[in-house]
Backbone as CSV, one residue per row, in Angstrom:
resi,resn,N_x,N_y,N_z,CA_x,CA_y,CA_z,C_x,C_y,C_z
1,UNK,-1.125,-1.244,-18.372,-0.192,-0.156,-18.194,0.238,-0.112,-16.732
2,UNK,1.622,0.107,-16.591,2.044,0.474,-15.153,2.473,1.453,-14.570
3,UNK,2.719,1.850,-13.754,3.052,3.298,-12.947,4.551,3.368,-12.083
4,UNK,5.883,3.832,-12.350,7.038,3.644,-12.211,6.869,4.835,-10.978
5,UNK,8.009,4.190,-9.938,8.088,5.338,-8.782,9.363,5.756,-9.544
6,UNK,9.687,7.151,-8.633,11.103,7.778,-9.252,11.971,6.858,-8.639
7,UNK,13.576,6.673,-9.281,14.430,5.856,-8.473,15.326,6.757,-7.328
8,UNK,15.833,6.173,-6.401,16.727,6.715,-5.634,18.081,7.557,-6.328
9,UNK,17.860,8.838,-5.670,18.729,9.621,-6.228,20.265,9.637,-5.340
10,UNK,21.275,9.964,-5.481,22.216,9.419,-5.022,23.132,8.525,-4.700
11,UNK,22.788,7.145,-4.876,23.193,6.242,-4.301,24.175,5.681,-6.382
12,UNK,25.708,5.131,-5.458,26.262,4.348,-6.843,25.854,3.251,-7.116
13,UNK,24.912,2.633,-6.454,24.241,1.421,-7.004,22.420,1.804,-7.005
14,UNK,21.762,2.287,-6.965,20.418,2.426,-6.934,19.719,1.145,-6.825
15,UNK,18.564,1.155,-6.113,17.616,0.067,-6.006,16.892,0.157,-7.169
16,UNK,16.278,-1.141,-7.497,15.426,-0.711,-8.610,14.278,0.105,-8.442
17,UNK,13.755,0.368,-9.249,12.301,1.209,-9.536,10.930,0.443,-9.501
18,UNK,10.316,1.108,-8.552,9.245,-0.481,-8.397,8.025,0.508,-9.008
19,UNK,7.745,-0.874,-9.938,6.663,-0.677,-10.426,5.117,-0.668,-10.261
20,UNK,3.876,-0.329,-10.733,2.625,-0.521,-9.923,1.719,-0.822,-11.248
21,UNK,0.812,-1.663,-10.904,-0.440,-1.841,-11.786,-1.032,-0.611,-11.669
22,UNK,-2.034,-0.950,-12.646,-3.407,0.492,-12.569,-4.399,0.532,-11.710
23,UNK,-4.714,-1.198,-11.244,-5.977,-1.225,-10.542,-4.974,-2.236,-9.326
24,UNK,-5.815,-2.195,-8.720,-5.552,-3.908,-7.514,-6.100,-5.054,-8.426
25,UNK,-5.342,-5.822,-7.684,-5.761,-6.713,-7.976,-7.248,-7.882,-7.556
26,UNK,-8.185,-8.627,-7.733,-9.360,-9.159,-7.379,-9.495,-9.664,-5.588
27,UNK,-8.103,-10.195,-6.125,-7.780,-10.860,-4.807,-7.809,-10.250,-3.435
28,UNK,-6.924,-9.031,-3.718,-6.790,-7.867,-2.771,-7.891,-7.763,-1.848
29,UNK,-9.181,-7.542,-2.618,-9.963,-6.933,-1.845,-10.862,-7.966,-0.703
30,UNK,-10.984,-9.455,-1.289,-11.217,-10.003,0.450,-9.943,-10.094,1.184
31,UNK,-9.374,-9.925,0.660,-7.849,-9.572,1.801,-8.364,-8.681,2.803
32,UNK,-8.770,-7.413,2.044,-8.702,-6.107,2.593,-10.282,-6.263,3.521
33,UNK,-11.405,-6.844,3.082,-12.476,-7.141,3.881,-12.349,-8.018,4.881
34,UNK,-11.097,-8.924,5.257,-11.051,-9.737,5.879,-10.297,-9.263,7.566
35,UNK,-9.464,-8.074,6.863,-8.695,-7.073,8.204,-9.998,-6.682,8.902
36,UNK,-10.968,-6.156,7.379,-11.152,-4.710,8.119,-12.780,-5.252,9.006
37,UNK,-12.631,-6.535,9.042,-14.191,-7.252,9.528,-13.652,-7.517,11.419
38,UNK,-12.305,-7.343,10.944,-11.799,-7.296,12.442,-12.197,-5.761,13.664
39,UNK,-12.762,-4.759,12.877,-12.331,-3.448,12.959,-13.708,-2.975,13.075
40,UNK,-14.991,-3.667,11.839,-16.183,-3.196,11.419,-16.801,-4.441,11.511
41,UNK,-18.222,-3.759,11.259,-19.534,-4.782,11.000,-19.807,-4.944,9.741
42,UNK,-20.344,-6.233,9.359,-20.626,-6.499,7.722,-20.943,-5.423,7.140
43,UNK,-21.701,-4.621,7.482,-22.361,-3.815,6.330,-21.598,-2.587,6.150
44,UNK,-20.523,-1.928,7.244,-19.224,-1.047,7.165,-18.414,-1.520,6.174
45,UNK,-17.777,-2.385,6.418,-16.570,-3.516,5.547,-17.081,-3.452,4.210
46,UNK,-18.732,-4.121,4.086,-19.130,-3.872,2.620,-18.995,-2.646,1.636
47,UNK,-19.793,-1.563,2.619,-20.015,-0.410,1.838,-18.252,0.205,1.673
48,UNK,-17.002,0.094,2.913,-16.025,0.465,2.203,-14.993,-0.524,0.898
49,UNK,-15.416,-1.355,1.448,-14.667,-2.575,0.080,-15.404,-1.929,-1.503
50,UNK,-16.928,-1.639,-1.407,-17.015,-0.999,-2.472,-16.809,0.401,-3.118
51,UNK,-16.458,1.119,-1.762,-16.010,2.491,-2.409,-14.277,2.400,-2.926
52,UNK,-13.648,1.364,-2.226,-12.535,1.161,-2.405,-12.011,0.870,-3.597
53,UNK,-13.152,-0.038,-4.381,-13.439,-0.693,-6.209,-13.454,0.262,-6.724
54,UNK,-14.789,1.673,-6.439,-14.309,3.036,-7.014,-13.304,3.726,-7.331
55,UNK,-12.972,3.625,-6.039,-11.722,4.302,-5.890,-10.717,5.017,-7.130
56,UNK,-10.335,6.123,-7.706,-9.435,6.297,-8.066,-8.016,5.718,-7.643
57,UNK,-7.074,5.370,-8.008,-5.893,5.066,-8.168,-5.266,6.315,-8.017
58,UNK,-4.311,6.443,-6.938,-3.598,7.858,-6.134,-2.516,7.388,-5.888
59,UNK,-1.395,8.247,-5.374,0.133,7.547,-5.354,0.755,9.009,-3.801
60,UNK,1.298,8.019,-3.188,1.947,8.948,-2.031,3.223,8.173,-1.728
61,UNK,4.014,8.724,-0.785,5.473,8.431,-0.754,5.201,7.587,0.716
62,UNK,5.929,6.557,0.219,5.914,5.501,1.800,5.835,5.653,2.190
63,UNK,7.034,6.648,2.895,6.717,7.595,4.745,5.894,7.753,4.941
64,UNK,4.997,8.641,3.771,3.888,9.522,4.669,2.633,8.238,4.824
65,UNK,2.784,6.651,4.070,1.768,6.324,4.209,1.756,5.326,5.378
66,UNK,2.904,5.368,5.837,3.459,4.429,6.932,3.248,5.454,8.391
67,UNK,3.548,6.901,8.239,3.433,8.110,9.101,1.635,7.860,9.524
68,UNK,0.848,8.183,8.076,-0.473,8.221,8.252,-1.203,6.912,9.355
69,UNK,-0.415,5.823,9.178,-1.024,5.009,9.286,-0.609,4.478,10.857
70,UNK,0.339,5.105,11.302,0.579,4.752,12.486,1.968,3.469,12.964
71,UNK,2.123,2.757,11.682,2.732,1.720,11.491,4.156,1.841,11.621
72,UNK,4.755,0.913,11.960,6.179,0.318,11.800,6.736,-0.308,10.724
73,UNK,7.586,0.336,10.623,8.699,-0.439,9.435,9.110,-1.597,9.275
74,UNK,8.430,-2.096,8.655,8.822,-4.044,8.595,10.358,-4.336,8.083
75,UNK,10.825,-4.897,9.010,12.352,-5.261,8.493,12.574,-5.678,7.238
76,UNK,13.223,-5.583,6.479,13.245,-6.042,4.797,13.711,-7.602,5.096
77,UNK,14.236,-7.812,6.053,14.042,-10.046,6.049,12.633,-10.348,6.098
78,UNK,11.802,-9.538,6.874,10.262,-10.024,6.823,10.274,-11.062,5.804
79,UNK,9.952,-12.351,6.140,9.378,-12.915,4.697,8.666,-12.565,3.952
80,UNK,7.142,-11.718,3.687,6.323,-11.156,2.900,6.836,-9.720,2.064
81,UNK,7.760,-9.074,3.307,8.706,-7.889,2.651,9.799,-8.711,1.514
82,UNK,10.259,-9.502,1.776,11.275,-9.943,1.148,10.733,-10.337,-0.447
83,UNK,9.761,-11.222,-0.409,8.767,-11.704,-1.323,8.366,-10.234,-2.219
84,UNK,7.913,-9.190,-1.876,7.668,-7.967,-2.235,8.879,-7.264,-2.794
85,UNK,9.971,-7.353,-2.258,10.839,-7.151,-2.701,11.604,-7.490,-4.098
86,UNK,11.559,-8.794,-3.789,12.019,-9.786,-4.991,11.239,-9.638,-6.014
87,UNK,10.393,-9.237,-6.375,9.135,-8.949,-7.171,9.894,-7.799,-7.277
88,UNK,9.498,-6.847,-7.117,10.470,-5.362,-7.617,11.748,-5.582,-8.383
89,UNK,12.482,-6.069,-7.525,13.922,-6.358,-8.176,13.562,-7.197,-9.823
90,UNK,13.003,-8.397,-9.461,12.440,-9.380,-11.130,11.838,-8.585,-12.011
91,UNK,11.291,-7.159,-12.004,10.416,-6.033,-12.525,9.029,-6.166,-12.921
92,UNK,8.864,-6.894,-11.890,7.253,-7.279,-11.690,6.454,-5.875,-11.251
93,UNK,4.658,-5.883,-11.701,4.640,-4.565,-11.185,3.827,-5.192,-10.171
94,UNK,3.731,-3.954,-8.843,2.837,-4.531,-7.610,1.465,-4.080,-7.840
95,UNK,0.273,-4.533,-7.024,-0.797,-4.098,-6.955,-0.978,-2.987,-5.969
96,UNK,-1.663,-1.723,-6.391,-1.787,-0.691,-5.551,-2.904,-1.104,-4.042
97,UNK,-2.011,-0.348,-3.337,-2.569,-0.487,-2.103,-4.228,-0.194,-1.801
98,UNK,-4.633,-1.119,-0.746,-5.784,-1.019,-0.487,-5.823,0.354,1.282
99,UNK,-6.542,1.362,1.276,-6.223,2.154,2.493,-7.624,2.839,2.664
100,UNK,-8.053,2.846,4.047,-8.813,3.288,4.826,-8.549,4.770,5.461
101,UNK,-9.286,5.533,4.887,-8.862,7.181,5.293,-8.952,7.194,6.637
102,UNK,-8.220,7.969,7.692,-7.978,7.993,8.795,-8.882,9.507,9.026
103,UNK,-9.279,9.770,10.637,-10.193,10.419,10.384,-9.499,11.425,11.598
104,UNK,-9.520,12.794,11.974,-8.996,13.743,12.696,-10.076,13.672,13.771
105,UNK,-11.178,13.835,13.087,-12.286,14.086,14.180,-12.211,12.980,15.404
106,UNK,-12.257,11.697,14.354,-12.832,10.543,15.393,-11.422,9.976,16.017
107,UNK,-10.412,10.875,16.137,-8.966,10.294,16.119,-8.528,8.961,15.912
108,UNK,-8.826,8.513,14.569,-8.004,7.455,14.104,-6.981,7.467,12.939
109,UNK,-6.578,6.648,12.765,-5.156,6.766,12.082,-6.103,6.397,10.601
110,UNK,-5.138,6.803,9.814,-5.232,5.197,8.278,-5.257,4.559,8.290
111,UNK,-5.872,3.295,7.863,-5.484,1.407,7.986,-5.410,0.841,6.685
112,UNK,-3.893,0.593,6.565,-3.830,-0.080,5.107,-4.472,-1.663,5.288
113,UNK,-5.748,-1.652,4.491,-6.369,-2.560,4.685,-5.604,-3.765,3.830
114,UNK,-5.184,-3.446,2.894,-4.220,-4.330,2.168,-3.058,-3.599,1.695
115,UNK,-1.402,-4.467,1.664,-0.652,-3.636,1.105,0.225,-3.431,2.054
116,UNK,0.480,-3.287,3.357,1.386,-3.207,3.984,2.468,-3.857,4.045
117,UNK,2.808,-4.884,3.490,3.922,-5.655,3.159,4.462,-4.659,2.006
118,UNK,3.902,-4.514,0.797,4.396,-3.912,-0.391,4.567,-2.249,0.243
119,UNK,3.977,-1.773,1.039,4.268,-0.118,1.666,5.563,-0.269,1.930
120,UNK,6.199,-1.083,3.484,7.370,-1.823,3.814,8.893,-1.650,2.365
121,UNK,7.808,-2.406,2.016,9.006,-3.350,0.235,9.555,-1.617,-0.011
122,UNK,8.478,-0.584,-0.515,8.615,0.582,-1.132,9.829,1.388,-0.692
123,UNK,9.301,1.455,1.104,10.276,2.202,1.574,11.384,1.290,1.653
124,UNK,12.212,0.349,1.817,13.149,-0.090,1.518,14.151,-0.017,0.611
125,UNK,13.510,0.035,-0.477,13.552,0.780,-1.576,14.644,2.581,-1.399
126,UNK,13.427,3.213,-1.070,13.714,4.880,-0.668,12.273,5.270,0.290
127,UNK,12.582,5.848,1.147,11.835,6.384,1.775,10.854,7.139,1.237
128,UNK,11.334,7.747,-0.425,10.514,8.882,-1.104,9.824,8.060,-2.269
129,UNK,9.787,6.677,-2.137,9.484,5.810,-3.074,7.744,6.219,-3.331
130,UNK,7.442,6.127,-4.923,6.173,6.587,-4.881,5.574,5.055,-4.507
131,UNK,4.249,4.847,-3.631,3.325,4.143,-3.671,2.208,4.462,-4.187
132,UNK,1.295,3.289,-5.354,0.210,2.864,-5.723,-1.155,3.108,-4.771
133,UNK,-1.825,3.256,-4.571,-3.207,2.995,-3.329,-4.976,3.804,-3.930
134,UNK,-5.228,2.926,-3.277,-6.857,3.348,-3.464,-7.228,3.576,-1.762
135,UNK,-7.944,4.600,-1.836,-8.090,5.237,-0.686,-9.527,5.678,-0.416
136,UNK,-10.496,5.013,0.579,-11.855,5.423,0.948,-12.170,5.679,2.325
137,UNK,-13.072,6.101,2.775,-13.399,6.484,4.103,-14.194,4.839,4.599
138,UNK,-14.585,5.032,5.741,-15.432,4.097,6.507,-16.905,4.397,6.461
């Protein structure tokens, strides 16, 4: 089963509607252990890669996950944006994002541990585009 964002309202041509799996995909997650070993020590990286498997499946609007996270807007030529893209348009669904809760106290941001190419793809899309993500602390 997949999870449809709303489409862009206004526009006489609309982008398509990008779609999302239920879970991530396998792959994802040494993706996402492989950032976040840059960041943490084995046994951090471990214990969040597995709360991340927990994880419920949650959905937020690009901005705010691009806002949360501190990040820049990847140009839609990006090759990996583009790739993400083209996948949307073919009506492929994407894998929900992999994301690291950002913390107030310890002032850090969010870190989309995986997925930032497809965050990018979303907002390109619409800024109010829903995104896919699994979301755990450190």
């Amino acid at each position: 089963m997949t999870k449809r964002s709303e489409p862009s309202k206004g526009k006489d041509h609309p982008e398509p509607t990008a779609k999302w799996l239920d879970e991530p995909q396998q792959h994802d997650y040494p993706a996402a252990a492989s950032y976040l070993s840059l960041i943490a020590g084995p046994k951090a990286v471990s214990r969040a890669i597995k709360a991340l498997e927990q994880a419920d499946t949650v959905s937020f609007k690009a901005k705010d996950i691009l806002r949360a996270a501190g990040l820049p807007l990847l140009p839609a030529d990006d090759p990996d944006v583009a790739k993400e893209l083209g996948r949307v348009r073919a009506g492929k669904a994407l894998s929900p994002c992999l994301i690291i809760r950002g913390s107030k106290k310890a002032g850090t941001t969010a870190r989309i541990a995986d997925g930032y190419h497809r965050v990018c793809a979303s907002y390109h899309l619409s800024e109010d585009t829903v995104v896919s993500a699994r979301i755990a602390g450190f």
